[in-house]
N, C-alpha and C positions, 0 to 999 in steps of 0.2 A: 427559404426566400432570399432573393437578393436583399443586401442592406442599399441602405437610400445613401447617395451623398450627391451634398450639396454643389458642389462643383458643375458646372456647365461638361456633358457629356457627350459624344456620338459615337457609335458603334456603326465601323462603316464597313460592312461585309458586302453587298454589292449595290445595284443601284436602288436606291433608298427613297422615299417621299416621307416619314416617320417613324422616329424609334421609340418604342416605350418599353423600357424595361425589357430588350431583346426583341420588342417585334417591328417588323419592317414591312411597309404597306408598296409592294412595286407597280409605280405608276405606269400608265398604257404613255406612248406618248404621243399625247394631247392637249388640247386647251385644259387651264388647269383648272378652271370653273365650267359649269355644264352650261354653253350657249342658251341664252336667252336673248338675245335681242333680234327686233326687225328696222332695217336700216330702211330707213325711209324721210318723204319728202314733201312740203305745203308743194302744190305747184300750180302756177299760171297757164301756160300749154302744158299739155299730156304731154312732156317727151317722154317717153319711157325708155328710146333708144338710149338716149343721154344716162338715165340712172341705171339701167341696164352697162352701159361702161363705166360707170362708177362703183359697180357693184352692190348695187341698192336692191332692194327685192320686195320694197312695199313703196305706194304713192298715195298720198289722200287728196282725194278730190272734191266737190261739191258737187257735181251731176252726177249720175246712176250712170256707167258707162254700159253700152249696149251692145256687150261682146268681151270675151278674156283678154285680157291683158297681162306682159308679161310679168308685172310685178304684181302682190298682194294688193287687194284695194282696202284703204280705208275711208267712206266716205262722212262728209259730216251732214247730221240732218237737223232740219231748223228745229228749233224748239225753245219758243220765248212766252212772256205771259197771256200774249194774247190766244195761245191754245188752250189756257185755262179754261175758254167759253163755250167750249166743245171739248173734252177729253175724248171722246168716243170717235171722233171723226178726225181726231189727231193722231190715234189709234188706229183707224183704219187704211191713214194715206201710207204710214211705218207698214203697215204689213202689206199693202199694195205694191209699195218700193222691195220686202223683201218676196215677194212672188213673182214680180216683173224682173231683177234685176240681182236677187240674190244669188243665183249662177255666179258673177262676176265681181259679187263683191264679199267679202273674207270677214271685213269690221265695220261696226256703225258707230260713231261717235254724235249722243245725245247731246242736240247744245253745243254751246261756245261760250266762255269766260261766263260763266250766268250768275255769279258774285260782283257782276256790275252793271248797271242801269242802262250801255251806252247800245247804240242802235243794232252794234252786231253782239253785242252780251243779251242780258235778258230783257231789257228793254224799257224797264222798271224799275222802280225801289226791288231789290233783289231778296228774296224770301225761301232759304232752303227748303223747308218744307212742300212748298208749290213745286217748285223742279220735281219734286222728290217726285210727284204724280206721275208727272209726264215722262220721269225716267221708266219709271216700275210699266207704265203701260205700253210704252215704245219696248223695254223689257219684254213680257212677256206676247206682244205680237210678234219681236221676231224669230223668239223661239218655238213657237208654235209653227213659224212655215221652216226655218232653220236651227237646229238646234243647236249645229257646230257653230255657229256666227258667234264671233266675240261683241259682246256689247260693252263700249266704252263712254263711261260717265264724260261730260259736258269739261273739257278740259279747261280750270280755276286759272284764273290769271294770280298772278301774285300783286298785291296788294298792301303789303306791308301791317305793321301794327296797327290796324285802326282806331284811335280812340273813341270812345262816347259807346251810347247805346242808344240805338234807335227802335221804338216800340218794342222794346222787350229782346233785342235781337242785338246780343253783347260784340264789340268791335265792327260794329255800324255807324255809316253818316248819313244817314239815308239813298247815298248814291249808289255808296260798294261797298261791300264787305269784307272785312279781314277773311282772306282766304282758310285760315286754320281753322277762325271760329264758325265760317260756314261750313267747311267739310265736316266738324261734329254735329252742326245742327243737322246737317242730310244724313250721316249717321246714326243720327239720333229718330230721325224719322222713320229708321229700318231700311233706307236703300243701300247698303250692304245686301240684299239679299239681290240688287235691282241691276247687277252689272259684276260684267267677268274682271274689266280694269278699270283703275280710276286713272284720269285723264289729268293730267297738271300741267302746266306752261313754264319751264322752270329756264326762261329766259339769263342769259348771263348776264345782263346791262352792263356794267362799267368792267366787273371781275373776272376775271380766268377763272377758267372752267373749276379748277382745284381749290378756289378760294372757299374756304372753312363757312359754312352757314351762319347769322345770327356776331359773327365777329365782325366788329368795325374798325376801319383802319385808315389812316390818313394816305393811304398808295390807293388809289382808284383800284387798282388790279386785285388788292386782297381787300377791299370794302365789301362786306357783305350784310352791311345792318339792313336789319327789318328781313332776311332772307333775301336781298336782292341779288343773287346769286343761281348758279346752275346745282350748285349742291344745298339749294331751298328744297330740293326737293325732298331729302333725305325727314325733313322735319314733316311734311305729308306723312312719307308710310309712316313715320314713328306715331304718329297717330292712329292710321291705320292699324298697326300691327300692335301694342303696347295700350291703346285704350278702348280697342274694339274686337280685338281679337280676329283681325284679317288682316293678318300680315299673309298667309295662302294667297291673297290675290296679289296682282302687279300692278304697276302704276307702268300709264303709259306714257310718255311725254308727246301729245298731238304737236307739241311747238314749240321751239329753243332757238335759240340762233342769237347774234350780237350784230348790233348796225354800224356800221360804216361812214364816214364823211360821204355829205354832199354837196355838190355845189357851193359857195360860199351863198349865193343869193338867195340856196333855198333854204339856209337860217333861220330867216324870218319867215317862210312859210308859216300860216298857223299850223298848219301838222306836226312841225318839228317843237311845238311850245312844250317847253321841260324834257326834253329831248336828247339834248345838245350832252350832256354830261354822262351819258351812255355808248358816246360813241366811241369806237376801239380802229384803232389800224389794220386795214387791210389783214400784213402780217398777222396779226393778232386774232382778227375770223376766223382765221384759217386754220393757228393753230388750237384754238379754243373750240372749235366744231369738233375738230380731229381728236383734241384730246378729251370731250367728252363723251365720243362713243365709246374711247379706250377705256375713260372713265370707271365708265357705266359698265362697261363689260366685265372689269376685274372687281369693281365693291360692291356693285347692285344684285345681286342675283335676281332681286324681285322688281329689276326692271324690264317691261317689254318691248312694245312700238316705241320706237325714238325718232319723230319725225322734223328734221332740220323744217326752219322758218327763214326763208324758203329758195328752192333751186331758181327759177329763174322769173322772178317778177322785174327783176331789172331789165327783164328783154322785153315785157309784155308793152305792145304797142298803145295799148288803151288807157293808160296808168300815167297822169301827170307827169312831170318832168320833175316835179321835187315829192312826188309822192311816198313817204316813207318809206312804206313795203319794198319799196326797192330797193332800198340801201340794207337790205337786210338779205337778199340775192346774193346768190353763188355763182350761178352762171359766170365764165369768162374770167373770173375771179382767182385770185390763191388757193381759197378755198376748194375752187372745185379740182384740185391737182391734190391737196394734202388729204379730202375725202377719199377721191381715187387710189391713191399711195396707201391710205391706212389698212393695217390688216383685218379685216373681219370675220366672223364669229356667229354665222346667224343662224336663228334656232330652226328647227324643223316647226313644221306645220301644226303635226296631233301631238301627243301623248308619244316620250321617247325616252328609255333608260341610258342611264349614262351613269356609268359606276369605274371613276378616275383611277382604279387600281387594276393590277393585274393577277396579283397575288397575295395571300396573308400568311408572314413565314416568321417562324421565330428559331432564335439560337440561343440556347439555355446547355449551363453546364451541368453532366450529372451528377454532379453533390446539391442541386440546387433543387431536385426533388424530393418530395415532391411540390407542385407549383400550380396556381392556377395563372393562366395564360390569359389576360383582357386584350378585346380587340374592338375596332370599330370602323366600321364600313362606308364610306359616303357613296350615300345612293340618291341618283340626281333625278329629275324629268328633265330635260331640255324641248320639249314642245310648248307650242304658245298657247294649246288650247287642250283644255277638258285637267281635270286630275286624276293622275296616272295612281294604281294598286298594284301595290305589288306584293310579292310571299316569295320568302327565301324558304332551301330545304337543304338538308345534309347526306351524301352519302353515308347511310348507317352502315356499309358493309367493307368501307374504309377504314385505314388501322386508326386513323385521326377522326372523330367524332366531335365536331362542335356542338357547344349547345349553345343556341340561339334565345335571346334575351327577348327580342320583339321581332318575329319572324315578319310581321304582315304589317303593312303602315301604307299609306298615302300621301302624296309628294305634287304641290300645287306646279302651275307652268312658271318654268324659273329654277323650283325648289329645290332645297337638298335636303337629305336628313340621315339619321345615323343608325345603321343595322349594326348593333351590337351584340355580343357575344363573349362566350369564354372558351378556351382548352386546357381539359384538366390533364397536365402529367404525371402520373405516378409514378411509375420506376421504368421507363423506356430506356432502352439500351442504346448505345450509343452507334449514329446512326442520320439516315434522314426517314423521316417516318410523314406519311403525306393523307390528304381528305380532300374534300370538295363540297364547295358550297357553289350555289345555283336560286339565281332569281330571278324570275317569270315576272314579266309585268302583265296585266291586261291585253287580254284579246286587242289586235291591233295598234300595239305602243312596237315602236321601230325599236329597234336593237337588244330583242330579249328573245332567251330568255339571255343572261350572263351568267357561266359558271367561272368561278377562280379556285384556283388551288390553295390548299392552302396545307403549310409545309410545316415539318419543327425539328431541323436538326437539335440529334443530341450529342455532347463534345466534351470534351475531357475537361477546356478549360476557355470560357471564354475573354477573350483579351480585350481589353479597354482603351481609350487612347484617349487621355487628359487633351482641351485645349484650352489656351489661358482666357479667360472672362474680365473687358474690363467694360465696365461704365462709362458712356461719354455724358 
């Protein structure tokens, strides 16, 4: 066996993505995370033309459109307390929508902000458990007429720490509720089983998109107390994934975006009351929309629908002259040049393998047998829907024989996870001595099966090249 030293190493025999101990993982070249995201948009008119040039490929809308369009739909469907008084017949208009108009639409989004009382939230003293109903029934009516339809939870406003407790309902005021402690209460009720994503609003308000969650700071830009920030979101899935065991699903983002100066006059507007100290520079929209899809692309994997708030209400003729919504519009905007300019990444549709290497090679000198060879495989789904299976296999008639550690596993839309294995050497001659592994995903997952090579010269002496390691 090689001995261990402490020294910062690389062993650079050709192009490389990982060394351990002589092996080298050769990447395809590609994105270096398996595509997840749908780049998408709130909008006032259908343009589709317009995010079709921006390179968008999802739009949520509030009507059932009546014909394909050429971006994914996600629509939003009402759902407040007063359907409490009928479930069944709340149930039935959800699957009425998905038999009339589910041809055309891709995602449903249960709800809006339903952790707050106000006209477009749930309408009421806000009560996880009650949502939970009307998620699980809208649930399962639309899988009964669609099975592939993504259903998306009621996307949480962020709300900050709420103090107090209201009827037994901890970070309550009786108006709204602490966003975290609601999503464990609907957790807590079993709607985990009741939705493909969960929907969050992870608004940037004052902060740049990069600003640290839960840190507060005297620069507006990196203030992010109480989660008021785009990376609040991150404190959602850790909930999700770390105290419920569904880190597998995504979070969607139905709505983000950062608002803009208005008018001077429309200060006082009451729309704009508590407002004002959210606003960011043009400049600064632009790059903060931009750089949270980039964001999200390289550290979320378990993010999906990213729907900016929103493309063009600033154009919509119906919409006051100081009316919020607008100043939170791209149209015409910086913004809408730095969206279009940024690179995208966007996932496929179903269930798709995606496995970032090319080849599993190692260079081992022969005094150094004999050896066992560890290895580790990232095998990805990059589809937005269903969870992708998959089963790796070895040729046994290959002079290299892997044995495969967890041949068979399952990988949510987003996910990645790790096909390991070993290569035992015992006295191979020196040489290149080669095998092949091959991984089949499920019937109808796009780019499978994948087979890689996998290699293990053996050489007289393998040479090392120190580089110096310092600490900043």
């Amino acid at each position: 066996m090689m001995k261990k030293d402490r020294r910062l190493w690389l062993v650079i025999p050709f192009t490389f993505l990982l060394v351990i101990t002589g092996l080298w993982l050769r990447p395809h070249p590609t994105h270096a995370t398996a595509p997840h995201l749908g780049y998408g948009a709130n909008v006032a008119a259908w343009d589709t033309a317009l995010l079709s040039s921006m390179g968008f490929n999802w739009i949520k809308v509030f009507n059932a459109p009546g014909s394909p369009l050429p971006q994914h739909v996600l629509i939003r469907v009402d759902a407040d307390y007063t359907h409490l008084g009928d479930v069944t017949a709340f149930g039935h208009g959800v699957q009425a929508l998905a038999q009339q108009s589910g041809n055309y639409i891709d995602a449903y989004e249960i709800g809006n902000e339903v952790n707050l009382d106000a006209s477009y939230g749930w309408g009421s003293s806000p009560i996880a458990t009650d949502y939970a109903v009307l998620l699980c029934e809208a649930y399962s009516r639309i899988k009964l007429v669609d099975p592939t339809a993504i259903v998306v939870s009621a996307g949480l406003a962020p709300t900050g720490r709420v103090q107090g407790n209201w009827n037994g309902h901890p970070g309550h005021n009786g108006l709204y509720q602490d966003e975290r402690e609601y999503l464990r209460e609907l957790l807590d009720a079993g709607a985990g089983n009741c939705f493909d994503a969960l929907g969050y609003h992870p608004y940037g308000y004052s902060a740049d998109f990069d600003a640290p969650p839960d840190v507060g700071s005297a620069n507006p830009a990196q203030n992010c107390t109480n989660g008021f920030c785009f990376r609040g979101v991150e404190k959602i899935y850790e909930i999700m994934d770390t105290e419920y065991s569904l880190g597998h699903k995504s979070v969607w983002a139905t709505e983000f975006g950062w608002i803009v100066e208005p008018p001077a006059h429309c200060l006082n507007d009451p729309g704009w009351s508590g407002r004002a100290w959210q606003i960011v520079t043009l400049e600064k929209q632009a790059s903060n929309l931009a750089g949270a899809y980039q964001y999200a692309d390289a550290h979320y994997p378990w993010m999906g629908g990213m729907f900016l708030f929103n493309l063009n209400f600033n154009t919509a003729p119906h919409y006051p002259e100081c009316e919020q919504m607008r100043f939170y519009g791209v149209q015409g905007r910086p913004a809408q040049a730095s969206l279009t300019a940024m690179p995208k990444n966007p996932a496929t549709w179903g269930t798709s393998l995606y496995v970032p290497v090319s080849a599993v090679s190692f260079m081992i000198a022969a005094a150094e047998q004999p050896i066992t060879l560890p290895f580790s495989i990232p095998v990805g789904n990059q589809g937005m829907v269903g969870t992708m299976v998959y089963t790796a296999t070895v040729n046994g008639a290959a002079v290299v024989v892997p044995t495969l550690i967890n041949p068979t596993g399952t990988v949510g839309p987003g996910g990645t996870v790790a096909l390991n294995g070993e290569v035992e050497n015992v006295a191979r001659p020196l040489g290149q001595h080669s095998g092949a592994i091959t991984i089949q995903a499920n019937p109808g997952t796009t780019n499978s099966p994948i087979t890689l090579p996998v290699q293990v010269w053996v050489v007289e002496q393998v040479h090392r090249t120190y580089l110096p390691f310092t600490r900043r």
